[in-house]
C-alpha positions, 0 to 999 in steps of 0.5 A: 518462505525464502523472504520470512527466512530472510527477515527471521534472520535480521530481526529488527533491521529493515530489509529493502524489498528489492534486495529481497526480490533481487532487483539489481537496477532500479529504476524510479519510473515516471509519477502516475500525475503530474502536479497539476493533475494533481491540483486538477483531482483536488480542485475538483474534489473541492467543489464536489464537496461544496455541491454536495453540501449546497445539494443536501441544504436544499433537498436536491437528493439526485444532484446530491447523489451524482456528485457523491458518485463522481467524487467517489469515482475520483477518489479511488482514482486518486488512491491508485495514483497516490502513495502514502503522505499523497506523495505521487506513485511512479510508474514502472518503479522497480521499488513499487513492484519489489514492494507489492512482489514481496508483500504478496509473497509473504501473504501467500506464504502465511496462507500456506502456514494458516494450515501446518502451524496457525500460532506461527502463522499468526505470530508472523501476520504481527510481527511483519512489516512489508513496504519498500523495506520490509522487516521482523519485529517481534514483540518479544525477543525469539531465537529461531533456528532455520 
């Protein structure tokens, strides 16, 4: 409830993650793929496709299908170790672990509120953004009183 607090008292300004967290040193971790992992994933996701169009053009149902497995397979690996825009996640980063701290403290704490005041509950799903920086964005201008 201490994070909602927080960002009910600055709506509209973004609120850094970690300061909500109390992360002091951050620390920027080292990228989950490198480049050329990187290159490597896409490459191959390439010619997955290209086997999987090739295998359904010529009714090869089971080659077809293990492709889409593989591809499949690589492509949640890939949204493990992608961040948003494909840029690569970092390992060990304090921002990152702010980040998802804060995000599923916030839902835990909507949970909670689910039970004693839905509307506000629901208000409060709408109106609040989570990520490195997080913030209160009402649709309509509130005045609270904590």
């Amino acid at each position: 409830m201490h994070d909602l607090a927080v960002l009910l008292a600055h709506p509209g300004q973004p609120v850094p993650a970690s300061e909500l967290v109390g992360v002091i040193t951050q620390s920027r971790g080292e990228p989950a793929l490198d480049r050329q992992a990187l290159t490597a994933y896409r490459a191959r996701l390439r010619d997955l496709d290209d086997d999987i169009d090739e295998a359904d053009g010529n009714n090869g149902t089971e080659r077809a299908a293990r492709a889409r497995a593989e591809r499949d397979t690589l492509v949640a690996e890939l949204t493990r170790s992608v961040g948003r825009g494909g840029r690569p996640r970092r390992l060990g980063d304090d921002t990152d672990k702010a980040r998802k701290t804060v995000t599923i403290r916030i839902q835990r704490a909507l949970r909670l509120l689910d039970s004693h005041h839905p509307a506000l509950a629901s208000h409060l799903r709408q109106a609040v953004r989570t990520g490195t920086t997080c913030s209160y964005q009402p649709s309509q201008p509130f005045t609270w009183e904590l």
